[in-house]
Biopython code that builds the backbone (N, CA, C, O; Angstrom):
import numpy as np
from Bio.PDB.StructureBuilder import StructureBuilder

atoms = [
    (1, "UNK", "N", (-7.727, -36.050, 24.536)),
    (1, "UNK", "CA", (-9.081, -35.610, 24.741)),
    (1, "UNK", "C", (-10.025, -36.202, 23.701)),
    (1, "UNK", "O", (-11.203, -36.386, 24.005)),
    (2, "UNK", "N", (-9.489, -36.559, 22.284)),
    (2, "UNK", "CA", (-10.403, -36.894, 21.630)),
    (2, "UNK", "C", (-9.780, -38.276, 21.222)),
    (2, "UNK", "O", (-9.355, -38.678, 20.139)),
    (3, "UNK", "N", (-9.836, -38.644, 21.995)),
    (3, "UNK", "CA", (-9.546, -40.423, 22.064)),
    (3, "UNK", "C", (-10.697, -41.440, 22.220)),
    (3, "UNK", "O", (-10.954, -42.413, 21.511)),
    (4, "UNK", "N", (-11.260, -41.028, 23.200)),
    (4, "UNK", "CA", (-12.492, -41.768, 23.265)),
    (4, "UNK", "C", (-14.054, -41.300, 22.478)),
    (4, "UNK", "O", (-15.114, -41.848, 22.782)),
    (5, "UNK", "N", (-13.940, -40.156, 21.395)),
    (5, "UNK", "CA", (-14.895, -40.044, 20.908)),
    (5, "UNK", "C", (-15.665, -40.669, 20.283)),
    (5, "UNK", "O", (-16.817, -40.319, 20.025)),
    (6, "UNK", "N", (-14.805, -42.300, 19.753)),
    (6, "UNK", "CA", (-15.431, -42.851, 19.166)),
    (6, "UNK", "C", (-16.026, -43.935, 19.761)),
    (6, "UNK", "O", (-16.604, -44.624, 18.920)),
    (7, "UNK", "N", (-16.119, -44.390, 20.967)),
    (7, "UNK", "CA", (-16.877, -45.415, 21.874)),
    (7, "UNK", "C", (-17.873, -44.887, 21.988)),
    (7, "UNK", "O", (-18.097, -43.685, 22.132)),
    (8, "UNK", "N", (-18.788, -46.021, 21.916)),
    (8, "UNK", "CA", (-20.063, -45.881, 22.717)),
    (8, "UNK", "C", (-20.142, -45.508, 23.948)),
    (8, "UNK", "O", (-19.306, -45.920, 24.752)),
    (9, "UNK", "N", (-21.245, -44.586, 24.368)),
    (9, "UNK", "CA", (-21.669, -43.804, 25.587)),
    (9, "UNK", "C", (-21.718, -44.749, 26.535)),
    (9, "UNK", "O", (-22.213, -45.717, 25.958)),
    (10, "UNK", "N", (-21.520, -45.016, 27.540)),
    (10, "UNK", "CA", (-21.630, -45.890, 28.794)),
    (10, "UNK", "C", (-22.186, -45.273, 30.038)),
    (10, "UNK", "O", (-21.597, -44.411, 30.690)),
    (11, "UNK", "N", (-23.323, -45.757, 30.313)),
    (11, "UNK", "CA", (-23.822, -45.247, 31.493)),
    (11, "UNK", "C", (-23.142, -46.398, 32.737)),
    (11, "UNK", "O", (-23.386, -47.587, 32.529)),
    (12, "UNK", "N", (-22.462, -46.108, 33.766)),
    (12, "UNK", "CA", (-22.061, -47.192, 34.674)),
    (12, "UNK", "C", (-21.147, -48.236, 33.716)),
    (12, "UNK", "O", (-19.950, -48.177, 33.435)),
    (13, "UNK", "N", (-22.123, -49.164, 33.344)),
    (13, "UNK", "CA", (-21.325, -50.738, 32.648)),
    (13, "UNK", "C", (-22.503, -50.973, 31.508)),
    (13, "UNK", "O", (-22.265, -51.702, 30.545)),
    (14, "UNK", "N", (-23.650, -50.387, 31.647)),
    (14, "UNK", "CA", (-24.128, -50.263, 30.183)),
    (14, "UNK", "C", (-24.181, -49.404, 29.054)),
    (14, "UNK", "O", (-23.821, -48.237, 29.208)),
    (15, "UNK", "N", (-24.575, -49.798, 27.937)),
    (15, "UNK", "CA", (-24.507, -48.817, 26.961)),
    (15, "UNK", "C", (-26.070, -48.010, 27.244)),
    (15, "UNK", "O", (-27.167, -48.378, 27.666)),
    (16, "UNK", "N", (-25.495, -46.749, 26.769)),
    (16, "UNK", "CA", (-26.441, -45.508, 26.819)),
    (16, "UNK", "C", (-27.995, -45.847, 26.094)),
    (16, "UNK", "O", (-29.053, -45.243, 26.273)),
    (17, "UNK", "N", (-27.675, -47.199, 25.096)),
    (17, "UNK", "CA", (-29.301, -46.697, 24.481)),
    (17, "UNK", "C", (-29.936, -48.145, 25.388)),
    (17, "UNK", "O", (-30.589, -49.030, 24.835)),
    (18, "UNK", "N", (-29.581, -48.138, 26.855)),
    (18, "UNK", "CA", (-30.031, -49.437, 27.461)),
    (18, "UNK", "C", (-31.371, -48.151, 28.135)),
    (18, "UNK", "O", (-32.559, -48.427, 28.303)),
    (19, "UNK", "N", (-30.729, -46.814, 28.403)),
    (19, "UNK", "CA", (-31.573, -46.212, 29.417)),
    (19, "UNK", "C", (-33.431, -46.054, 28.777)),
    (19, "UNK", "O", (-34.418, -46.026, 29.512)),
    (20, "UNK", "N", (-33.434, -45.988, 27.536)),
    (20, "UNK", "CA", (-34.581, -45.827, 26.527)),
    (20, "UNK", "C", (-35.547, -45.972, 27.250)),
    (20, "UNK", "O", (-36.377, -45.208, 27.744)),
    (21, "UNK", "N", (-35.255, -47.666, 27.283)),
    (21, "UNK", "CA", (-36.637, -48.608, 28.155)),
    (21, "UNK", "C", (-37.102, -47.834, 29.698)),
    (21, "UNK", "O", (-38.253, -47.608, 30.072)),
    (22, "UNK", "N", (-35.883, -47.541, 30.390)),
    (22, "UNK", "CA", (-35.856, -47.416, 31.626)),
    (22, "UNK", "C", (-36.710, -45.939, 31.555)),
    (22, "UNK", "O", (-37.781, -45.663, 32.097)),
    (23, "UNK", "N", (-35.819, -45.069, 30.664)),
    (23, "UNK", "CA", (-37.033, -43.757, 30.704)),
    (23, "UNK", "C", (-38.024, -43.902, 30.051)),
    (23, "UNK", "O", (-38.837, -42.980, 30.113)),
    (24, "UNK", "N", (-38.377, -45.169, 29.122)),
    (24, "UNK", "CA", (-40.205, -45.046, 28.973)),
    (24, "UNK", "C", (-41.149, -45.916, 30.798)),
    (24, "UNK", "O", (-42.364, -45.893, 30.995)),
    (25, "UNK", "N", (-40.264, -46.442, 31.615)),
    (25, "UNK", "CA", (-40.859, -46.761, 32.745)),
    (25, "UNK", "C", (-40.860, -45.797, 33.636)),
    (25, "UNK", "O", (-41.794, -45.902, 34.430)),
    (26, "UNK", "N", (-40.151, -44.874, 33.811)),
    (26, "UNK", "CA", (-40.360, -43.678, 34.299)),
    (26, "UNK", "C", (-41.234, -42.536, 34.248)),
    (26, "UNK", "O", (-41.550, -41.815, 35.194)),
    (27, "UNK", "N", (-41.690, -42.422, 32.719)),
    (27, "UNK", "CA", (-42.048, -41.758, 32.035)),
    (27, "UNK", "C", (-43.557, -42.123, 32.427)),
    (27, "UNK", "O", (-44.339, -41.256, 32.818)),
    (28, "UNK", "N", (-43.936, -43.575, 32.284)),
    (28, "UNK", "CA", (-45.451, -43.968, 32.322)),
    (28, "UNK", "C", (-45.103, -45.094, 33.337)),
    (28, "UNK", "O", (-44.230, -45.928, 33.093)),
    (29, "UNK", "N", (-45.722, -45.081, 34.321)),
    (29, "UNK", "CA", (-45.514, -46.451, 35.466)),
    (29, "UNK", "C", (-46.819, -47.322, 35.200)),
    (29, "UNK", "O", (-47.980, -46.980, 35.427)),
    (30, "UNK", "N", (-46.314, -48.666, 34.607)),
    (30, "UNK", "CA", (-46.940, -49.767, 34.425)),
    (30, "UNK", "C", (-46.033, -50.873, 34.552)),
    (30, "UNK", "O", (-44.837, -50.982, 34.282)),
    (31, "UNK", "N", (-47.294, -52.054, 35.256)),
    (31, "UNK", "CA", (-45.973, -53.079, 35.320)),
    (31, "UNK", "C", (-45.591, -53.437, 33.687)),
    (31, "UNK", "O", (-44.442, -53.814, 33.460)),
    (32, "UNK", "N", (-46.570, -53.317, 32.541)),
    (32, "UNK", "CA", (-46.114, -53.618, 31.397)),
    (32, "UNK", "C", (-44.389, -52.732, 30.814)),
    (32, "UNK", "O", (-43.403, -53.190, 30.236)),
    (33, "UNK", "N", (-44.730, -51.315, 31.336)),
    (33, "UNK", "CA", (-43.467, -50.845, 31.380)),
    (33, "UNK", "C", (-42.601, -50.942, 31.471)),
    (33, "UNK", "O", (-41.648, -50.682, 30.737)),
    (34, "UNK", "N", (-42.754, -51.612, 33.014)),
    (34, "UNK", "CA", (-41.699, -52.099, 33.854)),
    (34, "UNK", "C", (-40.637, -53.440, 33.685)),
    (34, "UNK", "O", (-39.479, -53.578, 34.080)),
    (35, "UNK", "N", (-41.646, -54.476, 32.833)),
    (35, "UNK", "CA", (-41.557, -55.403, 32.122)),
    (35, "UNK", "C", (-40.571, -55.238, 30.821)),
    (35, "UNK", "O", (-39.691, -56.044, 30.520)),
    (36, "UNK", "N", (-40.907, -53.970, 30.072)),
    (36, "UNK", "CA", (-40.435, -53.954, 29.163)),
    (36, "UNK", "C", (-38.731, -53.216, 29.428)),
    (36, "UNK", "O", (-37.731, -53.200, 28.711)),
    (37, "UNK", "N", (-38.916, -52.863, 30.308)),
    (37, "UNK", "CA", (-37.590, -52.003, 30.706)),
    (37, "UNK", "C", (-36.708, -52.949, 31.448)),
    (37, "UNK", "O", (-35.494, -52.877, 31.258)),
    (38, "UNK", "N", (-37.234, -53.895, 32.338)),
    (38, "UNK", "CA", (-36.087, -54.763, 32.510)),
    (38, "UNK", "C", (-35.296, -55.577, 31.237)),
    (38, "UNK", "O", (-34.089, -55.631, 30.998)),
    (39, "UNK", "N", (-36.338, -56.130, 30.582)),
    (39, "UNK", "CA", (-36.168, -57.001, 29.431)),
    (39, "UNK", "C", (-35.186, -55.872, 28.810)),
    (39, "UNK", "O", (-33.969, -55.932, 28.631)),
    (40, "UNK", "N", (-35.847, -55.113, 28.613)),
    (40, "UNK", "CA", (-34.602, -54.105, 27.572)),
    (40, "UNK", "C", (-33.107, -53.995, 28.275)),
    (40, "UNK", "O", (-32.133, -54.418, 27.652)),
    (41, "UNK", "N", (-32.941, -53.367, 29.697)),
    (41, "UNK", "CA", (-31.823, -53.334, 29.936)),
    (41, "UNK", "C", (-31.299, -54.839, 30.432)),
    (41, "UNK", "O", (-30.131, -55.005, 30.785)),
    (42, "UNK", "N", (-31.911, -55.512, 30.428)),
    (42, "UNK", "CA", (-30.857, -57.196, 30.583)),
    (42, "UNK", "C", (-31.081, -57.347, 28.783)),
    (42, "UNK", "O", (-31.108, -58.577, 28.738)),
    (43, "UNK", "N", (-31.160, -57.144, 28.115)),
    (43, "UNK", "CA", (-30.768, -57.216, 26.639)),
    (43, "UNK", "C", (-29.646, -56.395, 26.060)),
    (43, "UNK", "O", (-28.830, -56.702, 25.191)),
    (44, "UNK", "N", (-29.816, -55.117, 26.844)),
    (44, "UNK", "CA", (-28.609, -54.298, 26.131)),
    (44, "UNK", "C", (-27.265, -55.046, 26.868)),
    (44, "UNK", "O", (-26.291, -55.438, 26.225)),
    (45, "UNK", "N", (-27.389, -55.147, 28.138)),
    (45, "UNK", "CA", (-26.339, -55.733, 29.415)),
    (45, "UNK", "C", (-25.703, -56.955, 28.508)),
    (45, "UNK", "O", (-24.526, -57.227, 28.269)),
    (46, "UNK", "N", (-27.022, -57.632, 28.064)),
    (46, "UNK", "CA", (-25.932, -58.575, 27.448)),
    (46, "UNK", "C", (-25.578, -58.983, 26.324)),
    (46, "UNK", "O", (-25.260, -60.150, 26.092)),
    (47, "UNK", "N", (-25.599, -57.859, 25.315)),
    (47, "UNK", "CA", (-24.530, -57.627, 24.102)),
    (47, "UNK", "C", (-23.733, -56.647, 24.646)),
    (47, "UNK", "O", (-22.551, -56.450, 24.365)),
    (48, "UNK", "N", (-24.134, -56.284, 25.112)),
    (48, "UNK", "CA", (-22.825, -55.307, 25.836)),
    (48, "UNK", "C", (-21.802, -55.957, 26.936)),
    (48, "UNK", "O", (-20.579, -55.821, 26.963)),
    (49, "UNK", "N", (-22.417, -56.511, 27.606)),
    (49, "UNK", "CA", (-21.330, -57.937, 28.077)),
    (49, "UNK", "C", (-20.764, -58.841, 26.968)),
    (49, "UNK", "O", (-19.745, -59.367, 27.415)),
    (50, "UNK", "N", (-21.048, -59.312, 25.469)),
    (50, "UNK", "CA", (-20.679, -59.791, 24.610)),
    (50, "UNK", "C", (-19.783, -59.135, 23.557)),
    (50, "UNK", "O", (-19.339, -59.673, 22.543)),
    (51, "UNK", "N", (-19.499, -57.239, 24.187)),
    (51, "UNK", "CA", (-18.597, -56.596, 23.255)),
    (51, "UNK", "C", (-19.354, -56.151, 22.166)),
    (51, "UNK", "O", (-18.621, -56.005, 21.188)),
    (52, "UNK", "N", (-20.860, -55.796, 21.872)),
    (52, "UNK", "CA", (-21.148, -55.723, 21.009)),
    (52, "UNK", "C", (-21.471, -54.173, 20.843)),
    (52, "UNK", "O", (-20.458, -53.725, 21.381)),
    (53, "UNK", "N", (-22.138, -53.156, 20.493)),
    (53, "UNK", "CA", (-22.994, -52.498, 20.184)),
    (53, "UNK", "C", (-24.510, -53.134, 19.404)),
    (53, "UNK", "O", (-24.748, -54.148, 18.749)),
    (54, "UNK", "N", (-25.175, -52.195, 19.773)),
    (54, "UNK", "CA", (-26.942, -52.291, 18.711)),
    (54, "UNK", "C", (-26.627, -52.616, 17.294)),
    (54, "UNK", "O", (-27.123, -53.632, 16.808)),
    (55, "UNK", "N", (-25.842, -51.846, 16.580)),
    (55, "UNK", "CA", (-25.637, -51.733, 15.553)),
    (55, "UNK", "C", (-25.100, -53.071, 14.908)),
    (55, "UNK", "O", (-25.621, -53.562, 13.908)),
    (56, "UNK", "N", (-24.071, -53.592, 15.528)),
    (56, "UNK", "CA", (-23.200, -54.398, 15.333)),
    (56, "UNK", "C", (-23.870, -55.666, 15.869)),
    (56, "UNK", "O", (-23.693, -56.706, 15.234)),
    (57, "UNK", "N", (-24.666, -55.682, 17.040)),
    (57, "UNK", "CA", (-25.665, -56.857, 16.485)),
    (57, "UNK", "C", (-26.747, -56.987, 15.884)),
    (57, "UNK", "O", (-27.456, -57.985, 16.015)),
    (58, "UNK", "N", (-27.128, -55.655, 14.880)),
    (58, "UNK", "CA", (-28.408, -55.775, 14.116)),
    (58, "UNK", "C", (-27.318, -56.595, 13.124)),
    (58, "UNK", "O", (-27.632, -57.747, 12.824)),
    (59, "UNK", "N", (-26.416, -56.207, 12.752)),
    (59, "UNK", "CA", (-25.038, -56.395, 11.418)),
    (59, "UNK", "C", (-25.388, -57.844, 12.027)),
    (59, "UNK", "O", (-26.520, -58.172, 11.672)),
    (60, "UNK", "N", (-24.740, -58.843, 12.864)),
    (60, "UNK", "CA", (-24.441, -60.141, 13.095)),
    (60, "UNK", "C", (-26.094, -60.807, 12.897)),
    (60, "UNK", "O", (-26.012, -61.633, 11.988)),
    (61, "UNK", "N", (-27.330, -60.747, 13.346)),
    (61, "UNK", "CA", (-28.267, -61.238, 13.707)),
    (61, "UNK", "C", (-28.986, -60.960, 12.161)),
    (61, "UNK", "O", (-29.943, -61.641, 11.793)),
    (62, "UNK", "N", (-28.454, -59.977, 11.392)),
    (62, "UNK", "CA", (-29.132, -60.064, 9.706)),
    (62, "UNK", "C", (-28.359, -61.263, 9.285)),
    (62, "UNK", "O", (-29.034, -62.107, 8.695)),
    (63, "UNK", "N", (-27.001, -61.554, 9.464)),
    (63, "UNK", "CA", (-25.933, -62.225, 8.748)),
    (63, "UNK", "C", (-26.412, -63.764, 9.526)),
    (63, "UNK", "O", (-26.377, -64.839, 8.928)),
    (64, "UNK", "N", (-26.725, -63.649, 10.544)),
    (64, "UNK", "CA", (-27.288, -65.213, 11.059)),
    (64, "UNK", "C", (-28.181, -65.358, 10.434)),
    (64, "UNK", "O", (-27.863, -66.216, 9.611)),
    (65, "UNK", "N", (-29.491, -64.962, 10.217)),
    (65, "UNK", "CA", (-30.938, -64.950, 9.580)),
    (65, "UNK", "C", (-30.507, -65.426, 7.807)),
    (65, "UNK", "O", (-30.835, -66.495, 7.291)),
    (66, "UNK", "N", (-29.822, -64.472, 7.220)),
    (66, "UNK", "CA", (-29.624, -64.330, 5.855)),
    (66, "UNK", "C", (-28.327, -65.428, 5.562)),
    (66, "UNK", "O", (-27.962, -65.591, 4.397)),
    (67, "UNK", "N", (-27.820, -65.986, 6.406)),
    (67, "UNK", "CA", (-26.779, -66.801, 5.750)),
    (67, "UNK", "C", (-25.353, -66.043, 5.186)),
    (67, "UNK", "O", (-25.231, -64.850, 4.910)),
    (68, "UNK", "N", (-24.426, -66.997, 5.111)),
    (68, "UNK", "CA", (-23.020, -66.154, 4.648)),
    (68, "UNK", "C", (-22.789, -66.332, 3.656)),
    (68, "UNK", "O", (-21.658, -66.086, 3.238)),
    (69, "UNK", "N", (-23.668, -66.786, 2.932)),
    (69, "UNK", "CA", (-23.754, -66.394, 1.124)),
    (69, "UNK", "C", (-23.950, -64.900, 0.382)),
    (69, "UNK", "O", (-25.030, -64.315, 0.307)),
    (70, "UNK", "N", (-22.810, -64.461, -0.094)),
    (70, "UNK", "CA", (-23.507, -62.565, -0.531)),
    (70, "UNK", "C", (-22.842, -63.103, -2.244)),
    (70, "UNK", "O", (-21.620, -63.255, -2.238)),
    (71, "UNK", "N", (-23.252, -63.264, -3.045)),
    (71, "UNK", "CA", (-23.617, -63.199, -4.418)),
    (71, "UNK", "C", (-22.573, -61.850, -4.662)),
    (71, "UNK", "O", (-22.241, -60.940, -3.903)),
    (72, "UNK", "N", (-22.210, -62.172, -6.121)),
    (72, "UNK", "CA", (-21.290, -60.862, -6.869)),
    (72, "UNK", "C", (-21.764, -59.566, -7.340)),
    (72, "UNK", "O", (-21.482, -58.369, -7.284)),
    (73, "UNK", "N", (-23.169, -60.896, -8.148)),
    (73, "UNK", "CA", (-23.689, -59.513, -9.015)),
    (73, "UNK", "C", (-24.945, -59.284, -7.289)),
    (73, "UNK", "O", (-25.270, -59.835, -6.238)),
    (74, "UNK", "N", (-25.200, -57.944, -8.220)),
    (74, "UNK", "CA", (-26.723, -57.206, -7.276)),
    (74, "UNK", "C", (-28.066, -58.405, -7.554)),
    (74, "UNK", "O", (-27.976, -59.335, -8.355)),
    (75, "UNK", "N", (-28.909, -58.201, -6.953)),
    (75, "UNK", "CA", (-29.924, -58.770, -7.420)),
    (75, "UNK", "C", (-30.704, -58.106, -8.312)),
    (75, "UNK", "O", (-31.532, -58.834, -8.860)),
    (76, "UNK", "N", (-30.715, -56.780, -8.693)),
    (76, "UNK", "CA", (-31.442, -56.332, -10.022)),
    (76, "UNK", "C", (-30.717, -56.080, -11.410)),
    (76, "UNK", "O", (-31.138, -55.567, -12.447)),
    (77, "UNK", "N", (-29.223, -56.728, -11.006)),
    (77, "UNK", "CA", (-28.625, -57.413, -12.538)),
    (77, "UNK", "C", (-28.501, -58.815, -12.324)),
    (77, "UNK", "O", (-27.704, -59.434, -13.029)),
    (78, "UNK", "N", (-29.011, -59.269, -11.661)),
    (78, "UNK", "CA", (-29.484, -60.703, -12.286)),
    (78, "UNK", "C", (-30.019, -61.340, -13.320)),
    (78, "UNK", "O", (-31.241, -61.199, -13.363)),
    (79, "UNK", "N", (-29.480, -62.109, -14.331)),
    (79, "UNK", "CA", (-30.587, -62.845, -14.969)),
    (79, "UNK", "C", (-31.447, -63.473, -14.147)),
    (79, "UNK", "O", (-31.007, -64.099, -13.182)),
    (80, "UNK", "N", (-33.134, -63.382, -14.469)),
    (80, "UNK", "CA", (-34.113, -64.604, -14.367)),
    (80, "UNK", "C", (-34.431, -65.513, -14.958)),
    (80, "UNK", "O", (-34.244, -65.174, -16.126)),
    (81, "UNK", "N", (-34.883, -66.693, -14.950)),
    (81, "UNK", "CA", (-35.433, -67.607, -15.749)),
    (81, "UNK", "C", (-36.364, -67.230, -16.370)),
    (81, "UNK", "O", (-37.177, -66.436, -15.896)),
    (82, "UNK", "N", (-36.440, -67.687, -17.486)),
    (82, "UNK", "CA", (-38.001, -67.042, -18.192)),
    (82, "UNK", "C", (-38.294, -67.814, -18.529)),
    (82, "UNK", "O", (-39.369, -67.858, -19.126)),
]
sb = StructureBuilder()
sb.init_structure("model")
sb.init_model(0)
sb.init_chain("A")
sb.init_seg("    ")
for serial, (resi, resn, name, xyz) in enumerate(atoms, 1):
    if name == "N":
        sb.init_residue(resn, " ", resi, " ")
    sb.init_atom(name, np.array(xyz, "f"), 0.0, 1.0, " ", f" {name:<3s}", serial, name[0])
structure = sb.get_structure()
């Protein structure tokens, strides 16, 4: 019974925070809405077709942006140049 507690929610074949968009087009009917709610759920569809979660591609898409360089020390025990 508590096996699957730790997966993400799945509505059908998407993940649960795909519905967001869909209930702000519901919520207010505009084609801008409407716009934004497809875009959203063909975005969640496809990290979620890629195995991902939100989370886990905010994690990958910082690490693309920022490079795979992570330094020892912190950056506020760094020496600076003076």
């Amino acid at each position: 019974m508590w096996r699957n507690t730790a997966r993400p929610v799945m509505v059908v074949f998407l993940d649960a925070r795909a519905c967001f968009p869909v209930l702000a087009f519901f919520m207010y009917w505009s084609w801008t809405t409407a716009k934004i709610a497809i875009f959203g759920t063909l975005f969640f569809g496809m990290i979620s077709w890629l195995g991902l979660t939100l989370p886990s591609f905010a994690r990958l898409l910082r690490r693309w942006i920022n490079g795979s360089f992570r330094p020892a020390i912190p950056t506020w025990k760094r020496r600076r140049f003076a």
